[in-house]
C-alpha positions in Angstrom: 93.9 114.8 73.1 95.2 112.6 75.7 92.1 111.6 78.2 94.4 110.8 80.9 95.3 114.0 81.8 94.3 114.4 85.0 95.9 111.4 86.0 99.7 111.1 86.9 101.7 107.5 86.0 102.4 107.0 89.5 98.6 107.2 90.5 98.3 104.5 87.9 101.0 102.5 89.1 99.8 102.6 92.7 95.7 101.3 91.3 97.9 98.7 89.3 99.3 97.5 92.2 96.1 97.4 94.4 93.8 95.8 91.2 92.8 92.7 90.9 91.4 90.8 87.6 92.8 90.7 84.1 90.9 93.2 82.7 91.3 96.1 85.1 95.5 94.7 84.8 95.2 95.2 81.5 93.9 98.7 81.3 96.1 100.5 83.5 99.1 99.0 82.2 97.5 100.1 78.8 96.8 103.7 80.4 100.6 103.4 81.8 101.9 102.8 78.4 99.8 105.9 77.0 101.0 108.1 79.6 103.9 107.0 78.6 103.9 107.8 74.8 102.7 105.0 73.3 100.2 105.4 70.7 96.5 104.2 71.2 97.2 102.9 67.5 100.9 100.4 69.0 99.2 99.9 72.3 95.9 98.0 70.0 98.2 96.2 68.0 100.2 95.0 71.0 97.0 93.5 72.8 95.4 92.5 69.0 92.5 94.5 69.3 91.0 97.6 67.9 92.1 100.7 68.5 88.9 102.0 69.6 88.5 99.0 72.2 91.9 100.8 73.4 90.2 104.1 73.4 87.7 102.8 75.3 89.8 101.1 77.9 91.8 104.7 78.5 88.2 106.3 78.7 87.0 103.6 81.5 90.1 104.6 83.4 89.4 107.7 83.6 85.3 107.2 84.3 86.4 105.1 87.3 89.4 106.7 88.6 87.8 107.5 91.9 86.9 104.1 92.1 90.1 102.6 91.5 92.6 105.2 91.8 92.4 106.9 95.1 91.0 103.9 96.9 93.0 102.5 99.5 94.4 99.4 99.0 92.4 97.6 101.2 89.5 98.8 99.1 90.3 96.6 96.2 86.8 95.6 95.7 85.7 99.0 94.3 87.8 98.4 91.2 87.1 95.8 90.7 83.0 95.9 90.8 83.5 99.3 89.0 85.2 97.6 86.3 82.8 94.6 86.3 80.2 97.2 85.9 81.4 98.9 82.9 81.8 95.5 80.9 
């Protein structure tokens, strides 16, 4: 079951570009790569974590996609704090 669904790459290109932080950078470009085909399974060992730290991460991004997704770019605090939050 892919738990990105209801979000399309480009929407998580465009928070990629507006995030800031390593974290937040981190999980999109992991959520990127899943959208993309890659499995939760290659993206852990890529990062050297578990996968289900990885399913976790693609779960956040979906939790906060209001926060980071469809916020204008000059909004980059809500990521941000929303990721902070969830740590």
């Amino acid at each position: 079951m892919d738990h990105l669904d209801e979000l399309s790459v480009e929407e998580l290109q465009r928070a990629l570009n507006e995030v800031e932080g390593n974290k937040p950078t981190q999980r999109l470009t992991a959520a990127i790569a899943d959208k993309n085909g890659v499995t939760q399974t290659e993206l852990a060992e890529w990062y050297g974590m578990q996968r289900r730290t990885i399913y976790s991460w693609l779960f956040r991004t979906i939790i906060g996609q209001e926060d980071h997704v469809s916020s204008p770019k000059n909004n980059r605090s809500s990521w941000t704090n929303a990721s902070a939050a969830t740590h």
